[in-house]
C-alpha positions in Angstrom: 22.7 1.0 5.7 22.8 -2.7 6.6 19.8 -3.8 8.9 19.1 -7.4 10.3 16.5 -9.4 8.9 13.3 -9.6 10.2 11.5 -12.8 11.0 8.2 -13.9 12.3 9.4 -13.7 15.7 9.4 -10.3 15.5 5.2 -10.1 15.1 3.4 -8.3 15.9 6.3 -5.3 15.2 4.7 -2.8 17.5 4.8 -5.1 20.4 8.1 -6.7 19.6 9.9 -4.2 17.6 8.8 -0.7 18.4 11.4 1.3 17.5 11.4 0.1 13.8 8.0 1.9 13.6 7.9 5.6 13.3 5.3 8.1 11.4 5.6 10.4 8.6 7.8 12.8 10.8 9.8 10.8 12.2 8.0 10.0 15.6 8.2 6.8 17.0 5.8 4.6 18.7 6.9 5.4 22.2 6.8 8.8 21.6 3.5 9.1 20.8 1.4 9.5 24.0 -1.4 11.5 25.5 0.9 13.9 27.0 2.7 14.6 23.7 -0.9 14.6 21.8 -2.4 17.1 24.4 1.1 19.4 24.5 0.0 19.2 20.4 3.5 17.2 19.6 1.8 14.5 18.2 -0.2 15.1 15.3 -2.6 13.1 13.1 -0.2 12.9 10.5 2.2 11.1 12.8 -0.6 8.6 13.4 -0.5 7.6 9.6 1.4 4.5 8.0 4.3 4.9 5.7 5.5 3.1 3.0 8.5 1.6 5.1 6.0 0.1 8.0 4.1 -1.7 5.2 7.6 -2.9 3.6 8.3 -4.4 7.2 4.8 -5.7 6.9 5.4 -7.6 3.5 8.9 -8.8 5.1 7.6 -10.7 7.7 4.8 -11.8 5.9 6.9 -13.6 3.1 8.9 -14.9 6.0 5.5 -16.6 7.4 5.5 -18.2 3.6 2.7 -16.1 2.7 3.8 -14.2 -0.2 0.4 -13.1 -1.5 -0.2 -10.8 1.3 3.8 -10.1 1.5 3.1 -9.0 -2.4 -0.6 -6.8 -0.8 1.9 -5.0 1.8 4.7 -3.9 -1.0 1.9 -2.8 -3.4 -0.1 -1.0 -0.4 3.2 0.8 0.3 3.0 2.6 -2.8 -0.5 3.3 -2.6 0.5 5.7 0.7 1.2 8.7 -0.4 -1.2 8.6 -3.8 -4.1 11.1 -3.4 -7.3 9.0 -2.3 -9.3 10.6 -5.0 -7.2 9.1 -7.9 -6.7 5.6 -5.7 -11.0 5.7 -5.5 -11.0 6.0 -9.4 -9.0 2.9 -10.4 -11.2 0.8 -7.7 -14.1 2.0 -9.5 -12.6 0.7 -12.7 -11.4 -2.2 -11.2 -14.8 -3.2 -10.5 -16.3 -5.5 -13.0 -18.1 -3.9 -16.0 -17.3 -0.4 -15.3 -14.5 0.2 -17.5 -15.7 -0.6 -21.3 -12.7 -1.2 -22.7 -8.9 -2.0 -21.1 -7.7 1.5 -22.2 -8.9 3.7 -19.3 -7.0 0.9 -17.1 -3.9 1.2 -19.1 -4.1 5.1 -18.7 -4.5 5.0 -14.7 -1.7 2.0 -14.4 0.7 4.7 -17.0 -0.4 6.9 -14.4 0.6 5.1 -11.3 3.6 4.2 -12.5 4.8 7.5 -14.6 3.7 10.1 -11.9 3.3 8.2 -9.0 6.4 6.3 -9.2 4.0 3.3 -8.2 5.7 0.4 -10.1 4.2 -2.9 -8.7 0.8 -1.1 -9.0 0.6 -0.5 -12.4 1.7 -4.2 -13.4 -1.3 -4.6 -11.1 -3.6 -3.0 -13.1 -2.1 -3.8 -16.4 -2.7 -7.4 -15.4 -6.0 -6.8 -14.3 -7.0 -5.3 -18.1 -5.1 -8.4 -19.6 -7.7 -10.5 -17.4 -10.8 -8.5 -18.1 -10.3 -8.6 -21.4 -9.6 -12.2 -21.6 -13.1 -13.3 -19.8 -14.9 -10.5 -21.1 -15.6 -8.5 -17.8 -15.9 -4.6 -20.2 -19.4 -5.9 -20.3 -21.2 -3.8 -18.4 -23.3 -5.9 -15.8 -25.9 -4.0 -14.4 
């Protein structure tokens, strides 16, 4: 499935490109209205990003040179579909000082990538221990 490229022309996508953007079931921006939300077609779920609109996020991002945030977008699409509960535990050990040792950040990135399939996430993390470890940021702080 060939598709054209997108380009920062095409920003912001739901104003200029619409029907590139559709929810977890399928339903696109057009469709979802306050008719279809009050004849209950339109759920909450269908109000939710998926991993494809943050893809076309990090696509047009790298074509405005900016491939920091590009990188942001393609990690946040793996994040989508990872329970919040699990994604709120490797912040907290993110955080400076609250992880004493690299170990329980190697654990949550063998996690991310093993049963979450979340690949550019776990290098994350794996860097992040390789960093904390380097300046010393186990210590706890406060």
């Amino acid at each position: 499935m060939s598709r054209e490229r997108l380009s920062t022309a095409d920003y912001p996508l739901a104003e200029k490109r619409p029907e590139l953007i559709k929810g977890p079931r399928g339903i696109g921006l057009d469709d979802v209205t306050l008719d279809a939300v009050l004849a209950d077609e339109v759920k909450l779920e269908d109000l939710r990003i998926t991993p494809r609109a943050l893809r076309l996020q990090a696509e047009l991002a790298r074509d405005a040179n900016r491939a920091t945030l590009g990188a942001n977008f393609d990690r946040s699409a793996e994040l989508v579909d990872i329970p919040q509960d699990f994604i709120m535990h490797v912040y907290e050990l993110l955080r400076p000082g609250r992880a004493k040792s690299s170990e329980p950040l190697l654990e949550a990135a063998r996690t991310l990538r093993q049963t979450y399939k979340a690949e550019r996430m776990a290098t994350f993390v794996e860097e992040a221990a390789e960093v904390y470890e380097r300046r010393g940021l186990f210590k706890r702080r406060f």
